[in-house]
C-alpha positions in Angstrom: 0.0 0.0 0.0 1.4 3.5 -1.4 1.8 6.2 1.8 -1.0 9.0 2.0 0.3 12.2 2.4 -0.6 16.2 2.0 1.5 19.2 1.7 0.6 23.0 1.4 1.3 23.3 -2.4 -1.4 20.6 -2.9 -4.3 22.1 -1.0 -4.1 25.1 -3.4 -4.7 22.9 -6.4 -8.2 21.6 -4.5 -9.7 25.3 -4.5 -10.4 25.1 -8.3 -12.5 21.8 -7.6 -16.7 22.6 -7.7 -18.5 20.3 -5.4 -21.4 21.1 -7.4 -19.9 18.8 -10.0 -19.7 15.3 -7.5 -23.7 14.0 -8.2 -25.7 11.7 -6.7 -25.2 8.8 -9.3 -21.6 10.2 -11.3 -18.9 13.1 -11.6 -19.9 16.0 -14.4 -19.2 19.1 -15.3 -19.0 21.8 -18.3 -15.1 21.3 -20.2 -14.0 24.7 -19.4 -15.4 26.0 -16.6 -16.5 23.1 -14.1 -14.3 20.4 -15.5 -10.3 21.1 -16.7 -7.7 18.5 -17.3 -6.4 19.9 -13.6 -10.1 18.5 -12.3 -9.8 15.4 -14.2 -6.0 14.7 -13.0 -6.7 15.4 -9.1 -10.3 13.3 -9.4 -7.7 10.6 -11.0 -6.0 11.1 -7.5 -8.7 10.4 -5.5 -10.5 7.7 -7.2 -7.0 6.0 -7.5 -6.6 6.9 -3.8 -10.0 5.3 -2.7 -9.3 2.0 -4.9 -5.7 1.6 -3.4 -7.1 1.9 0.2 -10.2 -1.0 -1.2 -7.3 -3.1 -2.0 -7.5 -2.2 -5.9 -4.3 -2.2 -8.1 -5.8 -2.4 -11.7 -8.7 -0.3 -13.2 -10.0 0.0 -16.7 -10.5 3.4 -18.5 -12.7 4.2 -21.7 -14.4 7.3 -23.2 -17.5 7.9 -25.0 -17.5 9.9 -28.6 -17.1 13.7 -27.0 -14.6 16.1 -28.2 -12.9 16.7 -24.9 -12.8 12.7 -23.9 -9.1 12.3 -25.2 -7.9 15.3 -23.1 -9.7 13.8 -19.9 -8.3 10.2 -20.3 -4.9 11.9 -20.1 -5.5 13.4 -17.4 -7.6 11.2 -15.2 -4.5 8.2 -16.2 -1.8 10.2 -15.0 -3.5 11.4 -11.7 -4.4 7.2 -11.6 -1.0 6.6 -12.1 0.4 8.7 -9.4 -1.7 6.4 -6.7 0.2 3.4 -7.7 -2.7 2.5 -9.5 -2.4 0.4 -13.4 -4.2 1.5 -15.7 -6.1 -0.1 -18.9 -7.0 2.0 -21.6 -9.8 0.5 -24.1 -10.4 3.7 -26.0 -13.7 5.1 -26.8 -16.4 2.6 -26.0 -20.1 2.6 -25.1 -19.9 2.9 -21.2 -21.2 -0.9 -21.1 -18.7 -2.0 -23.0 -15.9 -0.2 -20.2 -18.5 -2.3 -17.4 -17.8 -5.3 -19.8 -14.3 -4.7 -19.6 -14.1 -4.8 -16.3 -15.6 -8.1 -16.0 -14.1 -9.7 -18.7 -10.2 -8.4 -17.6 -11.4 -9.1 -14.0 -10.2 -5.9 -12.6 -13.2 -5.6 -10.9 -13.2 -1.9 -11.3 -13.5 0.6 -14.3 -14.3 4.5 -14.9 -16.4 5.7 -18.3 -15.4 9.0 -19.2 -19.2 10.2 -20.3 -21.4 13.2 -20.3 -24.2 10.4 -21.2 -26.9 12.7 -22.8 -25.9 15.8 -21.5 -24.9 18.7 -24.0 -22.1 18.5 -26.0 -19.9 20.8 -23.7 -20.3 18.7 -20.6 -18.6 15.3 -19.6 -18.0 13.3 -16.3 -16.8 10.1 -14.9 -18.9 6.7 -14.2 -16.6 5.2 -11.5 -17.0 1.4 -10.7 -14.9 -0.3 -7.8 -14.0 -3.6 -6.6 -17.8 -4.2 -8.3 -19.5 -1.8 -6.5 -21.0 1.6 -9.2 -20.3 4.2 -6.8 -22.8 7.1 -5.8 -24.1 9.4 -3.3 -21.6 9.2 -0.1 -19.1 7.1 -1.8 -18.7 10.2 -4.5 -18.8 13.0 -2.2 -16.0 11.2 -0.2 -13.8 11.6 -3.6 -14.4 15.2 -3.4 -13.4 15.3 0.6 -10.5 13.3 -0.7 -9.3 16.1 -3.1 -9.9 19.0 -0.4 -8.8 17.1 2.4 -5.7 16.5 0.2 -5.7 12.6 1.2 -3.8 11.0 -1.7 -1.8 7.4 -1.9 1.4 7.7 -3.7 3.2 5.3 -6.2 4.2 4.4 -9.6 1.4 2.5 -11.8 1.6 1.5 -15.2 -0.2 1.9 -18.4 -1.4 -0.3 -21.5 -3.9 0.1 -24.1 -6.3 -2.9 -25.4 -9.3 -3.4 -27.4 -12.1 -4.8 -26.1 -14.6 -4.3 -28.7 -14.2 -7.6 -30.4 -14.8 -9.5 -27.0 -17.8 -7.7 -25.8 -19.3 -8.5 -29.4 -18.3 -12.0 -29.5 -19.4 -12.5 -25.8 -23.1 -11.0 -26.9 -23.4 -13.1 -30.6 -22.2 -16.2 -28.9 -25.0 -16.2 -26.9 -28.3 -14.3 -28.3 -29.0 -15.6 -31.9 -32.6 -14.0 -33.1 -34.7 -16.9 -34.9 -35.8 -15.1 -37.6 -34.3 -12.0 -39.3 -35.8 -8.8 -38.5 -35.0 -5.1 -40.0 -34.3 -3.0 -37.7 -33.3 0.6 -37.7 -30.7 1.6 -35.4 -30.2 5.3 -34.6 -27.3 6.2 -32.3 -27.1 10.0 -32.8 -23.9 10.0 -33.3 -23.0 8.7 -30.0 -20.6 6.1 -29.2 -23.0 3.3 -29.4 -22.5 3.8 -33.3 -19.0 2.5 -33.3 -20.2 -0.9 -32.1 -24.0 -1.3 -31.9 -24.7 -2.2 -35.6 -22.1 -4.9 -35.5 -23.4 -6.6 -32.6 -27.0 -6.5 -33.9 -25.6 -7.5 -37.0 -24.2 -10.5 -35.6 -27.3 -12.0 -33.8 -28.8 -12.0 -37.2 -30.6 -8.7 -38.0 -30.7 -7.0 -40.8 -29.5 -3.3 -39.6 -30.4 0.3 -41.2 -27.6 2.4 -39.6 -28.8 5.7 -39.3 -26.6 8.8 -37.5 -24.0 5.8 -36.3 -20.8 7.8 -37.6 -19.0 9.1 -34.6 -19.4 12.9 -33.9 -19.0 14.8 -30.2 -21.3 17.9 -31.5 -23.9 15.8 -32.3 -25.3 17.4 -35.5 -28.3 15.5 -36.0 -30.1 15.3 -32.8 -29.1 15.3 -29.5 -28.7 11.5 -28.0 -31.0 11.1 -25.8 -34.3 8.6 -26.4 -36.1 9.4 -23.5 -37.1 12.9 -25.1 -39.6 12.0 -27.7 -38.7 15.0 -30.0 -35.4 12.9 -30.7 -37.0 9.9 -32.0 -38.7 11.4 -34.9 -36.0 11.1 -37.3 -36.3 7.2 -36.2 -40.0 6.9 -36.7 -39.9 8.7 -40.1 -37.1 6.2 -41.4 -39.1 2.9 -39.9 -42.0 4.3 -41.7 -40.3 5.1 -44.8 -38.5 1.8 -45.2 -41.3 -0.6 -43.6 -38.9 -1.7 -41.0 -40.1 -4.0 -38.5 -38.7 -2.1 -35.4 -36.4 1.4 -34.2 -34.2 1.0 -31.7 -32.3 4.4 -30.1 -29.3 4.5 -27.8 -28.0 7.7 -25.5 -24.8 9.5 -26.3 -23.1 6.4 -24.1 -25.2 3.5 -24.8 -26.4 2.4 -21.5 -29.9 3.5 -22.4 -32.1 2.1 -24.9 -35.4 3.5 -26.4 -37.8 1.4 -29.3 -40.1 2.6 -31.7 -42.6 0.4 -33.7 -43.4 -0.2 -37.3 -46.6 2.4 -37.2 -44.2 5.2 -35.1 -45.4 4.2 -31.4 -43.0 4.6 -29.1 -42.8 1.9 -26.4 -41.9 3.2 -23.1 -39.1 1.4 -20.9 -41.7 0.3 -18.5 -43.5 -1.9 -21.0 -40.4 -3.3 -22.3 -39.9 -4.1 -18.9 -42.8 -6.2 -18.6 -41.5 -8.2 -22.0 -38.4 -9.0 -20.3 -39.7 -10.1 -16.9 -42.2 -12.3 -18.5 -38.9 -14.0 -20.5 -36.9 -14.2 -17.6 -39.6 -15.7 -15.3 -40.3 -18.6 -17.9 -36.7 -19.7 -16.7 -35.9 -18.3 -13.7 -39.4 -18.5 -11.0 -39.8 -16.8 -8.3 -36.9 -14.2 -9.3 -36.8 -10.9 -8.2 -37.2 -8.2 -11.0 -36.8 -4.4 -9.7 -38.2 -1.5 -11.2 -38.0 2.3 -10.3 -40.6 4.8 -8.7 -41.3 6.1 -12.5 -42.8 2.8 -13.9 -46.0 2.3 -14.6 -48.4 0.4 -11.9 -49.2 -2.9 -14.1 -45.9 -3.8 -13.7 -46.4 -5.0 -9.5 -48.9 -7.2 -10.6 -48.0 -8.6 -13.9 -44.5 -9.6 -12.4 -46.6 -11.3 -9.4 -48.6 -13.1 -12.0 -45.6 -14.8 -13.7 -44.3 -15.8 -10.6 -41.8 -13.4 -9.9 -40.7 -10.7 -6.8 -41.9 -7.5 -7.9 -39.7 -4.5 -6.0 -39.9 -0.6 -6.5 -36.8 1.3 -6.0 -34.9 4.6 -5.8 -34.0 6.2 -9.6 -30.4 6.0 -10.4 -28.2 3.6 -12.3 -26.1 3.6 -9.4 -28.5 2.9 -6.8 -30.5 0.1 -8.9 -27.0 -1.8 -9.2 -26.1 -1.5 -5.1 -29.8 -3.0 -4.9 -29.2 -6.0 -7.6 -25.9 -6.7 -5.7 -28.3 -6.8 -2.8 -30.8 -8.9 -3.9 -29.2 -11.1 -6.6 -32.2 -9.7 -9.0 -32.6 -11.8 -12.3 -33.5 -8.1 -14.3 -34.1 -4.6 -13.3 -35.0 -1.7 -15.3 -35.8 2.3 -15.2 -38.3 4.8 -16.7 -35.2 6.4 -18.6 -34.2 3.3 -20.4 -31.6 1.7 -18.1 -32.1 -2.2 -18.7 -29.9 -4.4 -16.2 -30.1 -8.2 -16.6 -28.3 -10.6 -13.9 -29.6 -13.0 -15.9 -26.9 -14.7 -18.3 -25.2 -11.0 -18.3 -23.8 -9.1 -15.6 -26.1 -6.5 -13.9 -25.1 -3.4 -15.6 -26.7 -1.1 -17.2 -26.2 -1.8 -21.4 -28.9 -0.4 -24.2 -27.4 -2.4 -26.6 -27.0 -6.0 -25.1 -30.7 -5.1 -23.6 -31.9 -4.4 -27.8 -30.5 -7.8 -28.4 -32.4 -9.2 -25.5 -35.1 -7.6 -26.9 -35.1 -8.5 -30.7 -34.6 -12.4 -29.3 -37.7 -12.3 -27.7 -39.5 -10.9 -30.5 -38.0 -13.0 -33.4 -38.6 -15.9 -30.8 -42.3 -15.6 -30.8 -43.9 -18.8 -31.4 -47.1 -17.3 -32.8 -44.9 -15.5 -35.4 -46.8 -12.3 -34.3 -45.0 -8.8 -34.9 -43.4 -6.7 -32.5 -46.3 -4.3 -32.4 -48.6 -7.4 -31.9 -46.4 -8.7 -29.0 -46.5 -5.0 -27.4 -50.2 -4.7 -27.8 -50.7 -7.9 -25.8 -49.3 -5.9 -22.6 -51.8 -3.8 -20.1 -51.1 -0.1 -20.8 -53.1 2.7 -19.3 -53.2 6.4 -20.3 -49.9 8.3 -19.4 -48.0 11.3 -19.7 -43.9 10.8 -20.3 -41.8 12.7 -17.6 -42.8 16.4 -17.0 -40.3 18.7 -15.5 -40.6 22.1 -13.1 -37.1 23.7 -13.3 -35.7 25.3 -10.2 -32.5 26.8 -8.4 -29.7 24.4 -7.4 -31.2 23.1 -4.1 -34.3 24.3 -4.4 -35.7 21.3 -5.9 -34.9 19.2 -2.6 -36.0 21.3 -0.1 -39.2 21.5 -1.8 -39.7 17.7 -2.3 -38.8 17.4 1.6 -41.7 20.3 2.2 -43.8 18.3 0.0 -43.5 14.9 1.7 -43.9 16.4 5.0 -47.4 18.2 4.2 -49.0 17.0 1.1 -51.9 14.7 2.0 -53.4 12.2 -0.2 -56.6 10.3 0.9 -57.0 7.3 0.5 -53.9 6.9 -1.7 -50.8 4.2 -1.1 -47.3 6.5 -0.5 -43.8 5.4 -1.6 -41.6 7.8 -0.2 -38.7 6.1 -0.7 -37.8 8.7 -3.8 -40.2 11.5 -4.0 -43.7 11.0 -3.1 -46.0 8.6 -5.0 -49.4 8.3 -4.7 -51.0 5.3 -5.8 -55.0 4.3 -6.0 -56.6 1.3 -8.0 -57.0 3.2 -10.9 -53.4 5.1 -11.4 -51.1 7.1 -9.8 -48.8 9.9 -9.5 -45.6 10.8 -8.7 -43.2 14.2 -7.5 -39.3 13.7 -7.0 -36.5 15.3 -7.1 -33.7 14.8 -10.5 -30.6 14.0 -8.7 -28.9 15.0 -12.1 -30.2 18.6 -12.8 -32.5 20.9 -10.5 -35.7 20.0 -11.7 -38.4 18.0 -10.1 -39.7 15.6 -12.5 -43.5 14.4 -12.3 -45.3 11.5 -14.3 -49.0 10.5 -13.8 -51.3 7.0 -15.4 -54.2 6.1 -14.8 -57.0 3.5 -16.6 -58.5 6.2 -18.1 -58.5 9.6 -19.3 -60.9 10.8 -17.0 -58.9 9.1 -14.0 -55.6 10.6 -15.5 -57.4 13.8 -14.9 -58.3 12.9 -11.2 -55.6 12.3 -10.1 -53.4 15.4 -11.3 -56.4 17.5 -10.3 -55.3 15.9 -6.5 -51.9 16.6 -7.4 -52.3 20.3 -8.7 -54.5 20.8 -5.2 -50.9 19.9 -3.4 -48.7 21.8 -5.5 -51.2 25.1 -5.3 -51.4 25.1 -1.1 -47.5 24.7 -1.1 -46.4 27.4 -3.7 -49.4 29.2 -6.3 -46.8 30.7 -8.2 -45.5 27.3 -9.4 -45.8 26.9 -13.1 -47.1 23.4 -13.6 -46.7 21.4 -17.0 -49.7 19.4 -16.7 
């Protein structure tokens, strides 16, 4: 173990460092102003640091498509380094494929230089170690690290490898669809586009690439499937060439979001309920988690296949902690994070999940097509995520306000992230983004008019706690 130690010239490198920039699931910031290779080098001390006190000697390092990933790298390796700590480089990957890496090179722990779906002029740092995706406490210790000037010295190594062809081979070797299906595959020019054709190429589909060339400004549309106005492009081309399905991946590829033959857009929660129902034909009584965002049928169709239905906390981070917890078969989020601890590894990964996915559907015995197999799943009437921006901070206090005073009669509360209101017929939900200062809201219901309801209940809570608040709904 390498010697901790602080001196006087050091703690006037911290003062540049913005705490604003250590999240609740990740590290980012805006290149420039928030984020400098200085940041990047001492967060490379203290992430080094931290793995070299957990027993760590080797970590794995890749970068998504933005412009300022190459710069980062450098500078996150050599403040690495300077811990002792050995560093592979795989290049720019999709951030599963870093995950992968990790796995697959059994280091056990990794970083993905990403700004995910965040503006072109932002980036950050995924940080996985000894197994464990770290977030909340375990990042703001990184940045007590860095002030506190508490850094292990030594001498670590470097080496570049490519990965790419494993992580492919790993994926075709064991998901072959059983028919071929034509797909279009829209990566924005993320990452994902460098990779993601090949693989869904390789279980058998026949692949219409469409903004899969490389590019950090993104000058097609941003990458990001979870806003809808992104996935028109995708549901012109399906249309336009009679494809049988759309798939979209985020800027890093640990999202995915699907588009049918006639334009619909299936939400995560629904190709959630494909998936469990897979999984529980092989696995019973396995435990499939889902976040406060997903829609209510999902409770009791995973009961009804014989599975362990369990609501959790939003967050990549926090979703893994609780798979490692549980030993979950699948869990999945509103946004279009897919984990499968079944015949994978339980990280997040949009494209092995769109392989999961198109096995399924080619699979069907009944020959049906994917918009047939989606329509055969309960879907009520919903509105996708609505957001009320606020101050930095403003946004939690309010939530804590809210949960302390709001009343809902009659209603079942989770208040395990936000407050969510459930009643036979739908539900609604207030919590606070742990990635920007907003506080996001989505409502369901059986109906229209119970849709209507139940914001009306909602709107009644907002309105005692703060009439000024502009509401989207």
């Amino acid at each position: 173990m390498g010697q901790t130690n602080t001196t006087p010239s050091m703690a006037a490198e911290s003062a540049h460092v913005d705490q604003s920039i250590f999240r609740a699931y990740d590290i980012r910031g805006v290149i420039g102003q928030t984020l400098t290779a200085e940041v990047a080098r001492l967060i490379g001390r203290a992430i080094g640091s931290e793995a070299r006190d957990r027993g760590q000697r080797e970590i794995v390092v890749g970068r998504d498509g933005r412009l300022s990933g190459p710069q980062l790298v450098a500078a996150l390796t050599e403040g690495l380094r300077s811990t002792g700590m050995h560093v592979i480089d795989i290049g720019a990957v999709p951030t599963p494929v870093t995950y992968f890496a990790s796995y697959h090179l059994r280091t056990g722990s990794c970083i993905s230089v990403t700004g995910s779906h965040n503006p072109p002029d932002y980036n950050g740092f995924k940080i996985v170690l000894g197994g464990e995706t770290l977030s909340e406490d375990a990042i703001q210790a990184l940045y007590r690290r860095i002030v506190e000037n508490r850094f292990v010295h030594g001498t670590g190594g470097v080496r570049t490898l490519d990965i790419g062809a494993d992580y492919i081979q790993r994926i075709t070797g064991d998901v072959q669809i059983g028919r071929k299906l034509k797909i279009v595959v829209d990566c924005g020019n993320g990452i994902p586009g460098a990779i993601a054709p090949a693989v869904l190429e390789g279980i058998g589909c026949e692949v219409v690439p469409m903004f899969c060339d490389v590019d950090g400004t993104f000058p097609n549309h941003h990458p990001d499937p979870s806003d809808l106005h992104n996935l028109q492009d995708l549901i012109a081309m399906v249309k336009r060439i009679d494809a049988d399905l759309g798939l979209a991946f985020d800027g890093d590829g640990d999202r995915l979001g699907v588009v049918t033959a006639s334009g619909e857009v299936i939400f995560p929660d629904r190709l959630l309920m494909l998936y469990a129902i897979d999984i529980l034909t092989r696995t019973a009584g396995a435990t499939i988690i889902y976040d406060v965002k997903c829609t209510g049928h999902l409770q009791p169709l995973i009961a009804e296949h014989g599975g362990n239905p369990l609501m959790w906390r939003t967050g990549h981070s926090l979703i893994k902690a609780k798979i490692r917890e549980t030993g979950a078969a699948l869990a999945g989020e509103m946004s279009g994070h897919f984990f499968f601890g079944e015949r994978w590894f339980g990280f997040d990964d949009g494209i092995y999940a769109a392989a999961r996915l198109l096995e399924i559907l080619a699979g069907d015995a009944g020959k049906r097509t994917p918009q047939q197999i989606f329509d055969t799943l309960p879907a009520g009437v919903s509105t996708p995520e609505l957001k009320i921006p606020m101050r930095e901070g403003e946004h939690y206090r309010f939530i804590e306000t809210f949960r302390q005073k709001a009343t809902f009669a009659d209603a079942r509360l989770t208040t395990i992230d936000g407050v969510r209101a459930d009643w036979p017929d739908g539900w609604g939900l207030v919590r606070a983004s742990n990635t920007t200062p907003v506080l996001v809201l989505r409502f369901e219901a059986d109906d229209a008019q119970a849709l209507k309801r139940i914001q009306d209940i909602f709107r009644a809570q907002f309105n005692a706690l703060d009439p000024k608040l502009m509401l989207p709904f």
